[in-house]
C-alpha positions as CSV (number, residue, x, y, z in Angstrom):
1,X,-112.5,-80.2,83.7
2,X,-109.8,-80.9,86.5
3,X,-111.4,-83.7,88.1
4,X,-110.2,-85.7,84.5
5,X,-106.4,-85.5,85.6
6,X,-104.7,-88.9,85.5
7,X,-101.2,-89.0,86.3
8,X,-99.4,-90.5,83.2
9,X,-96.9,-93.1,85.8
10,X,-100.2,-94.6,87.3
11,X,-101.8,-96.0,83.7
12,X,-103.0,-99.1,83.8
13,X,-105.1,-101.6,81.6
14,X,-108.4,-102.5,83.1
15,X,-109.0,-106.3,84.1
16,X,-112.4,-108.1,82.8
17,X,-113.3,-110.2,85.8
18,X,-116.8,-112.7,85.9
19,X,-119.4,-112.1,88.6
20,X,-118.0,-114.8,90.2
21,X,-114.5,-113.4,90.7
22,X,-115.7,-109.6,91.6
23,X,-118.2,-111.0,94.2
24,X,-114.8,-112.1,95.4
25,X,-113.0,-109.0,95.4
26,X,-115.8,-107.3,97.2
27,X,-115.9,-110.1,100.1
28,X,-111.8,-109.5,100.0
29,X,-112.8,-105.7,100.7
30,X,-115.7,-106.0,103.2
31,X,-112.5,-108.5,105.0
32,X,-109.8,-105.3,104.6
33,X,-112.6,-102.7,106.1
34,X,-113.9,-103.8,108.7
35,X,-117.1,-103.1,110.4
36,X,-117.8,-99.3,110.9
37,X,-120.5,-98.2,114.1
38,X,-122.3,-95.5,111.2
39,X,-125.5,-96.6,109.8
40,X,-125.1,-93.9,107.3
41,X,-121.2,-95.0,107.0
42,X,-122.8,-99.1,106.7
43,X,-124.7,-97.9,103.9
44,X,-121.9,-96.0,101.9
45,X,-120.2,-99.3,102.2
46,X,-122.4,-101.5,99.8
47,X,-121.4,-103.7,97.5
48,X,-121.9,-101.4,94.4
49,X,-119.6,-98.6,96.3
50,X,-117.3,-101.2,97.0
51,X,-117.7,-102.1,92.9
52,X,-116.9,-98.7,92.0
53,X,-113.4,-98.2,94.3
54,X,-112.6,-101.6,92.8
55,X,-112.6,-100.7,89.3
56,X,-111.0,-97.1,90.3
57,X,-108.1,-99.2,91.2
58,X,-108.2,-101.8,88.9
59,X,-109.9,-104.7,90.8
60,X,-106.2,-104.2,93.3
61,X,-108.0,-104.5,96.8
62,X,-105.6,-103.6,99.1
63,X,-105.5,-99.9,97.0
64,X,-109.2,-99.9,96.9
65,X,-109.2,-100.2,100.6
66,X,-106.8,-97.6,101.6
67,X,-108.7,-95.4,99.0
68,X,-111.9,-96.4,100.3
69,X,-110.9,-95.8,104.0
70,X,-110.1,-92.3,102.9
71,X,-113.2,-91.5,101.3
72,X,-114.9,-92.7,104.5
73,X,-112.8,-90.5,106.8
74,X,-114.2,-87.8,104.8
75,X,-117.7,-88.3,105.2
76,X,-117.2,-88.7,108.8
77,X,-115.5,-85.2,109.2
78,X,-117.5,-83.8,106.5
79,X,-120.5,-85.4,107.0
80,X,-121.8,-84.5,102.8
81,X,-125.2,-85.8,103.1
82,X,-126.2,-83.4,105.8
83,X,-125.6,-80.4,104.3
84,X,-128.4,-79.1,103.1
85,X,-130.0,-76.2,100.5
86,X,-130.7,-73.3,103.3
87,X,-126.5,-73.9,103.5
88,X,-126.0,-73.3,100.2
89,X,-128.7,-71.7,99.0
90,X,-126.5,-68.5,97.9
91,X,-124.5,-70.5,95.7
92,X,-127.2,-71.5,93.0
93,X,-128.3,-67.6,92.9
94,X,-126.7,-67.6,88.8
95,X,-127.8,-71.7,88.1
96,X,-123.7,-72.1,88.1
97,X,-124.1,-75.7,88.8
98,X,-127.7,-77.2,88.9
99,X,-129.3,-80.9,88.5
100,X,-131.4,-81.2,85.5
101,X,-135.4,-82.0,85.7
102,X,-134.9,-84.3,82.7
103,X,-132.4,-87.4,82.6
104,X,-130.6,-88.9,79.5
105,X,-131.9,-91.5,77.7
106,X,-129.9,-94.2,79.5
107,X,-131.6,-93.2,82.5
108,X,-128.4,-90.9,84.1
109,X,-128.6,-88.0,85.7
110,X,-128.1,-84.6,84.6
111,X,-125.9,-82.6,85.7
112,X,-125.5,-78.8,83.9
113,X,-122.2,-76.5,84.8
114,X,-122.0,-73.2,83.8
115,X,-119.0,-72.4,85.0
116,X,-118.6,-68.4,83.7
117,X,-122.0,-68.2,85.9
118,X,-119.6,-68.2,89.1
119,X,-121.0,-65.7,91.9
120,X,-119.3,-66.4,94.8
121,X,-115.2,-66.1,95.9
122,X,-115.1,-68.3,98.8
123,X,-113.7,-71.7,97.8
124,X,-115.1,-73.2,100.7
125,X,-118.6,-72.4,99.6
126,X,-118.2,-73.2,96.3
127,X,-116.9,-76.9,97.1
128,X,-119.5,-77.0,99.6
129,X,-122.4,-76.5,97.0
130,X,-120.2,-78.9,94.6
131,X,-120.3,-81.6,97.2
132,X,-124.5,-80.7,97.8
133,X,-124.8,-80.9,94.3
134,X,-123.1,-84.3,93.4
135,X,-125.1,-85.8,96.3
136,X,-128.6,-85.0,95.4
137,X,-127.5,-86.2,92.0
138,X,-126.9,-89.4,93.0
139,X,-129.9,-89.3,95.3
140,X,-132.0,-89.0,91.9
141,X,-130.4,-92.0,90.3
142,X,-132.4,-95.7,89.7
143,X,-131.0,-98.2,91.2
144,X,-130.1,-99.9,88.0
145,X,-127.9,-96.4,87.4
146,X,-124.8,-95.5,89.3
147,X,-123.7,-92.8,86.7
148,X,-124.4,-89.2,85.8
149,X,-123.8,-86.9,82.7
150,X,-122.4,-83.5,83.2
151,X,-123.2,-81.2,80.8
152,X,-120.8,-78.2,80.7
153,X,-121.6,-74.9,79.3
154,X,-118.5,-72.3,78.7
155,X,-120.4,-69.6,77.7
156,X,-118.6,-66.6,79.9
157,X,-115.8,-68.6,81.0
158,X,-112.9,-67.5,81.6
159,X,-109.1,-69.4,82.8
160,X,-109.9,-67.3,86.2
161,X,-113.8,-68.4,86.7
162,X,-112.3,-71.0,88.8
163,X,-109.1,-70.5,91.1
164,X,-106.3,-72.5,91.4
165,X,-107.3,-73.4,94.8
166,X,-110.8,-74.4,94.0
167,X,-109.3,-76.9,91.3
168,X,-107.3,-78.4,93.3
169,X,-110.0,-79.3,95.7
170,X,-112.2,-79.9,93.5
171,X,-109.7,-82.9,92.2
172,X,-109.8,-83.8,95.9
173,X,-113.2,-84.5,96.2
174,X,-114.3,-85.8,92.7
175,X,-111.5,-88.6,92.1
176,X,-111.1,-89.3,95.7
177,X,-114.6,-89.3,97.3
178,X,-116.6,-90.1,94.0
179,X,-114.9,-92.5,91.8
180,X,-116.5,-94.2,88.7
181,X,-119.7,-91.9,88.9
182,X,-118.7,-90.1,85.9
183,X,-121.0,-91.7,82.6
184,X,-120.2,-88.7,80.0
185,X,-118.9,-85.6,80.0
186,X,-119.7,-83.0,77.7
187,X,-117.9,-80.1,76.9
188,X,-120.5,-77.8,74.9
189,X,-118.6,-74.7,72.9
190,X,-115.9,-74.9,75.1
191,X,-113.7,-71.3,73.7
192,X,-110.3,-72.1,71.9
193,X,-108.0,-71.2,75.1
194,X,-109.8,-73.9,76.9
195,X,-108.9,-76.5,73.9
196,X,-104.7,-75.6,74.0
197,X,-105.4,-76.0,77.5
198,X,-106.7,-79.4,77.1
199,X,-104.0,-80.4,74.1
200,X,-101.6,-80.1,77.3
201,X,-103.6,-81.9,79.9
202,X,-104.9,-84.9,76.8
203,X,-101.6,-86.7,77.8
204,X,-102.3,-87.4,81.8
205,X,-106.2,-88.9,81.2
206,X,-106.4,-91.9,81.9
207,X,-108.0,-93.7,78.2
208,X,-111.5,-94.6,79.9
209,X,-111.9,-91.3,81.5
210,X,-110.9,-89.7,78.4
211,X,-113.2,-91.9,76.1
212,X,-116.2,-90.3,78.3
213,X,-115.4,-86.6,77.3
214,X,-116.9,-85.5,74.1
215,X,-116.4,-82.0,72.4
216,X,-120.0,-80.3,71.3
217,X,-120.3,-76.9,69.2
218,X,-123.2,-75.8,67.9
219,X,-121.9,-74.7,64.7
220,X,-121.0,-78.5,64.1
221,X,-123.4,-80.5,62.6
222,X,-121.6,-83.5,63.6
223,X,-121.0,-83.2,66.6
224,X,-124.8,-82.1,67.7
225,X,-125.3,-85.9,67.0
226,X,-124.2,-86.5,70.2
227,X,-126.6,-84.6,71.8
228,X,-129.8,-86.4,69.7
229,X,-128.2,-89.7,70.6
230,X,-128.0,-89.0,74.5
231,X,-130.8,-86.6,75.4
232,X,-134.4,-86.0,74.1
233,X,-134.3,-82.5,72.4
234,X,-137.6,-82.1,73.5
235,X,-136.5,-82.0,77.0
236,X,-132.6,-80.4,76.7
237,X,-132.5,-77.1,77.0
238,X,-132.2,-74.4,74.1
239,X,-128.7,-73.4,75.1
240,X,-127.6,-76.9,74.2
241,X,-129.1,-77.4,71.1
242,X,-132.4,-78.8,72.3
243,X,-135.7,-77.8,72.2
244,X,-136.8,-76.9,75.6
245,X,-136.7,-73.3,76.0
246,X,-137.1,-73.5,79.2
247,X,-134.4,-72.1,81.7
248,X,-132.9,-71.8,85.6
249,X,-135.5,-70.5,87.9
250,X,-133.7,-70.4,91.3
251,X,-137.3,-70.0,93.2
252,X,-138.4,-73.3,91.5
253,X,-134.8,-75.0,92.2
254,X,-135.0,-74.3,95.6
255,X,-138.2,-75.8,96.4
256,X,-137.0,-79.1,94.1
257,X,-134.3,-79.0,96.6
258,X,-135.8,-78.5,100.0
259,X,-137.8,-80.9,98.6
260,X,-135.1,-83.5,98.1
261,X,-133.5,-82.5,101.5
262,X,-136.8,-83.7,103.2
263,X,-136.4,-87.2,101.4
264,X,-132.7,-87.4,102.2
265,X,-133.3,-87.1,105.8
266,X,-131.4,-83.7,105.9
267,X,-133.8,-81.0,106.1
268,X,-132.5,-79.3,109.5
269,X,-129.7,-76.7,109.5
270,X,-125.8,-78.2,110.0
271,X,-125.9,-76.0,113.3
272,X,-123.0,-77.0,115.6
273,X,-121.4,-79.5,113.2
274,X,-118.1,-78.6,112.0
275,X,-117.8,-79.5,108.2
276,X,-114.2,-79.0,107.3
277,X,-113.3,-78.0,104.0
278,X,-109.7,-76.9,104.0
279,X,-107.4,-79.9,103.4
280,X,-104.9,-77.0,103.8
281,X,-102.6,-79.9,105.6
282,X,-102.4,-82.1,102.8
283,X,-100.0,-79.4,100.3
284,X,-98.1,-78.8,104.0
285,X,-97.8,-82.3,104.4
286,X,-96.6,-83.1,100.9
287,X,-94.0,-80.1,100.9
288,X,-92.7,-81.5,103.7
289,X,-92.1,-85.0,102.1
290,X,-90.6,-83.1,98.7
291,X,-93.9,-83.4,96.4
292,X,-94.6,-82.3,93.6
293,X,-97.2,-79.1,93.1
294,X,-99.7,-80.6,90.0
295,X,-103.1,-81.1,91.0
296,X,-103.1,-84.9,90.7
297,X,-100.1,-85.5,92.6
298,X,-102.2,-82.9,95.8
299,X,-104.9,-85.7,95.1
300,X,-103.1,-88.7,95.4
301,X,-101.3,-87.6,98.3
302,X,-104.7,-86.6,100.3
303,X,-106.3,-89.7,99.1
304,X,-103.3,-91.9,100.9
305,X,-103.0,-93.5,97.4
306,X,-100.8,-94.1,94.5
307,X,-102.5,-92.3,91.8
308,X,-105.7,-90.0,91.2
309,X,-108.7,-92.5,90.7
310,X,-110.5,-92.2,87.8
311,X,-114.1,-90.9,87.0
Protein backbone atom coordinates (compact mmCIF):
# COMPACT_ATOMS: atom_id res chain seq x y z
CA UNK A 1 0.00 0.00 0.00
CA UNK A 2 2.51 2.81 -1.06
CA UNK A 3 0.14 5.58 -1.12
CA UNK A 4 0.34 5.04 3.10
CA UNK A 5 4.05 6.46 3.08
CA UNK A 6 4.55 9.31 5.58
CA UNK A 7 7.78 10.70 5.95
CA UNK A 8 8.76 10.33 9.69
CA UNK A 9 10.43 14.39 9.78
CA UNK A 10 6.93 15.74 8.62
CA UNK A 11 4.63 14.22 11.81
CA UNK A 12 2.49 16.33 13.09
CA UNK A 13 -0.46 16.37 15.79
CA UNK A 14 -3.73 17.28 14.20
CA UNK A 15 -5.51 20.56 15.48
CA UNK A 16 -9.40 20.37 16.59
CA UNK A 17 -10.74 23.57 15.16
CA UNK A 18 -14.86 24.73 15.59
CA UNK A 19 -16.94 25.34 12.45
CA UNK A 20 -16.48 28.71 13.13
CA UNK A 21 -12.66 28.77 12.81
CA UNK A 22 -12.43 26.17 9.69
CA UNK A 23 -15.08 28.24 7.76
CA UNK A 24 -12.15 30.62 8.39
CA UNK A 25 -9.40 28.74 7.11
CA UNK A 26 -11.32 27.86 3.99
CA UNK A 27 -12.19 31.74 3.29
CA UNK A 28 -8.16 32.23 4.05
CA UNK A 29 -7.74 29.61 1.15
CA UNK A 30 -10.40 30.71 -1.37
CA UNK A 31 -8.13 34.44 -0.57
CA UNK A 32 -4.56 32.30 -1.35
CA UNK A 33 -6.14 30.70 -4.77
CA UNK A 34 -7.59 32.92 -6.48
CA UNK A 35 -10.26 32.65 -9.02
CA UNK A 36 -9.58 29.91 -11.79
CA UNK A 37 -11.50 30.56 -15.58
CA UNK A 38 -12.46 26.27 -15.36
CA UNK A 39 -15.99 25.54 -14.50
CA UNK A 40 -14.85 22.06 -13.98
CA UNK A 41 -11.60 23.54 -12.08
CA UNK A 42 -14.50 26.02 -9.92
CA UNK A 43 -15.98 23.01 -8.96
CA UNK A 44 -12.96 20.98 -7.66
CA UNK A 45 -12.38 24.05 -5.62
CA UNK A 46 -15.36 23.66 -3.06
CA UNK A 47 -15.41 24.18 0.21
CA UNK A 48 -15.28 20.36 1.19
CA UNK A 49 -12.01 19.95 -1.28
CA UNK A 50 -10.73 22.87 0.21
CA UNK A 51 -11.64 20.90 3.94
CA UNK A 52 -9.81 17.99 2.86
CA UNK A 53 -6.25 19.87 1.67
CA UNK A 54 -6.73 21.63 4.97
CA UNK A 55 -6.66 18.73 7.21
CA UNK A 56 -3.90 17.05 4.82
CA UNK A 57 -1.81 19.83 6.05
CA UNK A 58 -2.89 20.36 9.31
CA UNK A 59 -5.33 23.37 9.04
CA UNK A 60 -1.59 25.36 7.80
CA UNK A 61 -3.08 27.37 4.74
CA UNK A 62 -0.38 28.59 3.08
CA UNK A 63 0.83 24.55 2.68
CA UNK A 64 -2.65 23.67 1.81
CA UNK A 65 -2.51 26.25 -0.97
CA UNK A 66 0.70 25.41 -2.58
CA UNK A 67 -0.52 21.70 -2.34
CA UNK A 68 -3.81 22.48 -3.60
CA UNK A 69 -2.42 24.59 -6.53
CA UNK A 70 -0.56 21.47 -7.52
CA UNK A 71 -3.30 19.13 -7.53
CA UNK A 72 -5.02 21.70 -9.78
CA UNK A 73 -2.21 21.96 -12.29
CA UNK A 74 -2.67 18.33 -12.60
CA UNK A 75 -6.09 18.19 -13.59
CA UNK A 76 -5.53 20.87 -15.93
CA UNK A 77 -2.69 18.86 -17.86
CA UNK A 78 -4.34 15.66 -17.02
CA UNK A 79 -7.71 16.51 -17.31
CA UNK A 80 -8.85 12.89 -14.91
CA UNK A 81 -12.51 13.34 -15.32
CA UNK A 82 -12.40 12.98 -19.08
CA UNK A 83 -10.93 9.90 -19.36
CA UNK A 84 -13.18 7.54 -19.92
CA UNK A 85 -13.86 3.44 -19.98
CA UNK A 86 -13.33 2.85 -24.01
CA UNK A 87 -9.65 4.35 -22.73
CA UNK A 88 -9.16 1.98 -20.28
CA UNK A 89 -11.22 -0.62 -21.01
CA UNK A 90 -8.17 -3.15 -21.35
CA UNK A 91 -7.09 -2.64 -18.00
CA UNK A 92 -10.21 -4.15 -16.07
CA UNK A 93 -9.91 -7.37 -18.46
CA UNK A 94 -8.77 -9.55 -14.83
CA UNK A 95 -11.21 -7.19 -12.25
CA UNK A 96 -7.46 -5.95 -11.01
CA UNK A 97 -9.03 -2.88 -9.53
CA UNK A 98 -12.93 -2.56 -9.74
CA UNK A 99 -15.67 -0.36 -7.80
CA UNK A 100 -17.92 -2.42 -5.77
CA UNK A 101 -21.92 -2.60 -6.55
CA UNK A 102 -22.49 -2.59 -2.77
CA UNK A 103 -21.23 0.20 -0.25
CA UNK A 104 -20.18 -0.25 3.47
CA UNK A 105 -22.47 0.33 6.06
CA UNK A 106 -21.40 3.90 6.65
CA UNK A 107 -22.38 4.61 3.33
CA UNK A 108 -18.56 4.69 1.57
CA UNK A 109 -17.58 3.43 -1.39
CA UNK A 110 -16.07 0.33 -2.29
CA UNK A 111 -13.26 -0.03 -3.70
CA UNK A 112 -11.73 -3.89 -4.32
CA UNK A 113 -7.78 -4.35 -5.48
CA UNK A 114 -6.58 -7.39 -6.49
CA UNK A 115 -3.37 -6.62 -7.14
CA UNK A 116 -1.76 -10.30 -8.27
CA UNK A 117 -4.67 -9.81 -10.98
CA UNK A 118 -2.22 -7.32 -12.92
CA UNK A 119 -2.45 -7.78 -16.86
CA UNK A 120 -0.92 -5.07 -18.28
CA UNK A 121 3.13 -3.72 -18.21
CA UNK A 122 2.60 -0.21 -19.24
CA UNK A 123 2.77 2.05 -16.14
CA UNK A 124 1.12 4.63 -17.89
CA UNK A 125 -1.97 2.59 -18.36
CA UNK A 126 -2.10 1.25 -15.28
CA UNK A 127 -2.06 4.77 -13.50
CA UNK A 128 -4.35 5.88 -16.05
CA UNK A 129 -7.09 3.16 -15.07
CA UNK A 130 -6.04 3.96 -11.28
CA UNK A 131 -6.90 7.63 -11.77
CA UNK A 132 -10.48 6.39 -13.83
CA UNK A 133 -11.04 4.27 -11.14
CA UNK A 134 -10.63 6.67 -8.06
CA UNK A 135 -12.82 9.16 -9.95
CA UNK A 136 -15.88 7.14 -10.61
CA UNK A 137 -15.58 6.24 -6.99
CA UNK A 138 -15.96 9.40 -5.84
CA UNK A 139 -18.66 10.02 -8.42
CA UNK A 140 -20.75 7.24 -6.52
CA UNK A 141 -20.32 8.85 -3.15
CA UNK A 142 -23.47 10.81 -1.08
CA UNK A 143 -22.90 13.96 -0.47
CA UNK A 144 -22.87 13.46 3.19
CA UNK A 145 -19.67 10.98 2.27
CA UNK A 146 -16.32 12.15 1.05
CA UNK A 147 -14.62 8.79 1.86
CA UNK A 148 -14.09 5.32 0.39
CA UNK A 149 -12.91 1.83 1.64
CA UNK A 150 -10.39 -0.12 -0.35
CA UNK A 151 -10.61 -3.55 -0.02
CA UNK A 152 -7.33 -5.36 -0.97
CA UNK A 153 -7.10 -8.86 -1.93
CA UNK A 154 -3.28 -10.48 -2.14
CA UNK A 155 -4.26 -13.53 -3.45
CA UNK A 156 -1.39 -14.02 -6.29
CA UNK A 157 0.63 -11.17 -5.37
CA UNK A 158 3.81 -11.02 -5.68
CA UNK A 159 6.79 -7.93 -4.51
CA UNK A 160 6.98 -7.67 -8.58
CA UNK A 161 2.95 -7.39 -9.35
CA UNK A 162 3.66 -3.75 -9.12
CA UNK A 163 6.99 -1.93 -10.37
CA UNK A 164 8.97 0.30 -8.70
CA UNK A 165 7.94 2.87 -11.12
CA UNK A 166 4.27 2.41 -10.87
CA UNK A 167 4.69 2.86 -6.92
CA UNK A 168 6.10 5.71 -7.14
CA UNK A 169 3.44 7.30 -9.23
CA UNK A 170 1.01 5.86 -7.70
CA UNK A 171 2.31 7.88 -4.31
CA UNK A 172 2.17 10.82 -6.79
CA UNK A 173 -1.24 10.76 -7.50
CA UNK A 174 -3.02 9.31 -4.28
CA UNK A 175 -1.37 11.69 -1.56
CA UNK A 176 -0.97 14.55 -3.84
CA UNK A 177 -4.15 14.78 -6.02
CA UNK A 178 -6.44 12.86 -3.50
CA UNK A 179 -5.91 13.65 0.04
CA UNK A 180 -8.17 12.62 3.01
CA UNK A 181 -10.40 10.33 0.68
CA UNK A 182 -9.00 7.36 2.26
CA UNK A 183 -11.93 5.95 5.20
CA UNK A 184 -10.32 2.24 5.71
CA UNK A 185 -8.08 0.24 4.30
CA UNK A 186 -8.14 -3.33 4.33
CA UNK A 187 -5.49 -5.59 3.82
CA UNK A 188 -7.30 -9.13 3.40
CA UNK A 189 -4.63 -12.29 3.77
CA UNK A 190 -1.97 -10.16 2.81
CA UNK A 191 1.22 -13.26 2.42
CA UNK A 192 3.99 -12.95 5.22
CA UNK A 193 6.70 -11.16 2.79
CA UNK A 194 4.17 -8.47 2.45
CA UNK A 195 3.98 -8.10 6.54
CA UNK A 196 8.20 -7.76 7.06
CA UNK A 197 7.64 -5.49 4.26
CA UNK A 198 5.23 -3.48 6.19
CA UNK A 199 7.27 -3.91 9.84
CA UNK A 200 9.81 -1.62 7.80
CA UNK A 201 7.54 0.86 6.33
CA UNK A 202 5.02 0.88 10.04
CA UNK A 203 7.62 3.64 11.17
CA UNK A 204 7.04 6.42 8.27
CA UNK A 205 2.75 6.33 8.57
CA UNK A 206 1.59 9.00 9.62
CA UNK A 207 -0.79 7.66 13.16
CA UNK A 208 -4.21 8.61 11.37
CA UNK A 209 -3.33 6.98 8.20
CA UNK A 210 -2.09 4.08 9.96
CA UNK A 211 -5.16 3.83 12.37
CA UNK A 212 -7.29 3.35 8.94
CA UNK A 213 -5.36 0.13 7.89
CA UNK A 214 -6.63 -3.02 9.37
CA UNK A 215 -5.00 -6.62 8.80
CA UNK A 216 -7.93 -9.41 7.80
CA UNK A 217 -7.23 -13.30 7.36
CA UNK A 218 -9.64 -15.61 7.06
CA UNK A 219 -8.27 -18.10 9.25
CA UNK A 220 -8.76 -15.45 12.10
CA UNK A 221 -11.85 -15.40 13.81
CA UNK A 222 -11.06 -12.13 15.20
CA UNK A 223 -10.17 -10.30 12.84
CA UNK A 224 -13.33 -11.33 10.36
CA UNK A 225 -15.08 -9.08 12.96
CA UNK A 226 -14.01 -6.34 11.05
CA UNK A 227 -15.58 -7.33 8.03
CA UNK A 228 -19.26 -8.00 9.89
CA UNK A 229 -18.88 -4.56 11.51
CA UNK A 230 -18.17 -2.66 8.18
CA UNK A 231 -19.98 -4.55 5.35
CA UNK A 232 -23.15 -6.63 5.09
CA UNK A 233 -22.01 -10.25 4.43
CA UNK A 234 -24.94 -10.61 2.51
CA UNK A 235 -23.62 -8.29 -0.05
CA UNK A 236 -19.45 -8.77 0.34
CA UNK A 237 -18.22 -11.06 -1.81
CA UNK A 238 -17.18 -14.83 -0.93
CA UNK A 239 -13.55 -14.12 -1.40
CA UNK A 240 -13.71 -11.85 1.54
CA UNK A 241 -15.50 -13.72 3.89
CA UNK A 242 -18.95 -12.66 2.89
CA UNK A 243 -21.71 -14.23 1.52
CA UNK A 244 -22.26 -13.04 -1.95
CA UNK A 245 -20.88 -15.51 -4.24
CA UNK A 246 -21.10 -13.39 -6.71
CA UNK A 247 -17.96 -12.34 -8.79
CA UNK A 248 -16.15 -9.78 -11.62
CA UNK A 249 -18.05 -9.90 -14.85
CA UNK A 250 -16.04 -7.47 -17.08
CA UNK A 251 -19.15 -7.39 -19.69
CA UNK A 252 -21.40 -6.20 -16.78
CA UNK A 253 -18.53 -3.69 -15.46
CA UNK A 254 -18.29 -2.14 -18.47
CA UNK A 255 -21.75 -1.32 -19.14
CA UNK A 256 -21.90 0.00 -15.14
CA UNK A 257 -19.15 2.17 -16.46
CA UNK A 258 -20.16 3.53 -19.78
CA UNK A 259 -22.98 4.04 -17.83
CA UNK A 260 -21.32 6.27 -15.28
CA UNK A 261 -19.25 8.01 -18.13
CA UNK A 262 -22.67 9.25 -19.59
CA UNK A 263 -23.55 10.80 -16.09
CA UNK A 264 -20.09 12.30 -15.70
CA UNK A 265 -20.29 14.20 -18.80
CA UNK A 266 -17.40 12.08 -20.31
CA UNK A 267 -18.70 9.69 -22.64
CA UNK A 268 -16.67 10.81 -25.90
CA UNK A 269 -13.17 9.47 -26.60
CA UNK A 270 -9.99 11.81 -25.17
CA UNK A 271 -9.08 12.11 -28.99
CA UNK A 272 -6.53 15.03 -29.47
CA UNK A 273 -6.10 15.76 -25.78
CA UNK A 274 -2.73 15.03 -24.46
CA UNK A 275 -3.06 13.42 -20.93
CA UNK A 276 0.45 13.30 -19.55
CA UNK A 277 1.45 10.72 -17.31
CA UNK A 278 5.11 10.65 -16.96
CA UNK A 279 6.22 13.12 -14.16
CA UNK A 280 9.59 11.71 -15.45
CA UNK A 281 10.88 15.56 -14.69
CA UNK A 282 10.16 15.52 -11.11
CA UNK A 283 13.15 12.44 -10.13
CA UNK A 284 15.42 14.77 -12.82
CA UNK A 285 14.51 17.72 -11.12
CA UNK A 286 15.16 16.38 -7.60
CA UNK A 287 18.58 14.76 -8.62
CA UNK A 288 19.49 17.84 -9.69
CA UNK A 289 18.75 19.58 -6.30
CA UNK A 290 20.63 16.41 -4.33
CA UNK A 291 17.28 14.46 -3.22
CA UNK A 292 16.72 11.70 -1.80
CA UNK A 293 15.36 8.36 -3.96
CA UNK A 294 12.29 7.08 -1.31
CA UNK A 295 9.00 7.22 -2.68
CA UNK A 296 7.70 9.91 -0.38
CA UNK A 297 10.42 12.28 -0.68
CA UNK A 298 9.63 11.79 -5.16
CA UNK A 299 6.03 12.83 -3.80
CA UNK A 300 6.73 15.70 -1.85
CA UNK A 301 8.98 17.06 -4.23
CA UNK A 302 6.25 16.78 -7.27
CA UNK A 303 3.67 18.09 -5.00
CA UNK A 304 5.84 21.48 -4.38
CA UNK A 305 5.35 20.63 -0.65
CA UNK A 306 7.02 19.73 2.53
CA UNK A 307 5.83 16.30 3.14
CA UNK A 308 3.54 13.43 1.51
CA UNK A 309 -0.11 14.37 2.46
CA UNK A 310 -1.89 11.94 4.18
CA UNK A 311 -4.89 9.70 3.06
Amino acid sequence: MSFLFKSSNGATTEKNLTLEEQQEKINDLRKELGEHSSEEIQDFLSDASCLRFLRARNWNVQKASKMMKSAVKWRVSYMPQKINWDDVAHEAETGKIYRADYKDKHGRTVLVLRPGLENTTSGKGQIKYLVYCLEKAIMSLTEDQEKMVWLTDFQSWTLGSTPLKVTRETVNVLQDCYPERLGLAILYNPPRIFESFWKIVKPFLDHETYKKVKFVYSSDKESQKIMADVFDLDKLDSAFGGRNPATFEYNSYAERMRADDIKMGSSFKSNGITLPQDHSHVSADKEANGGGSDASSEASFYSGTDSPLRA
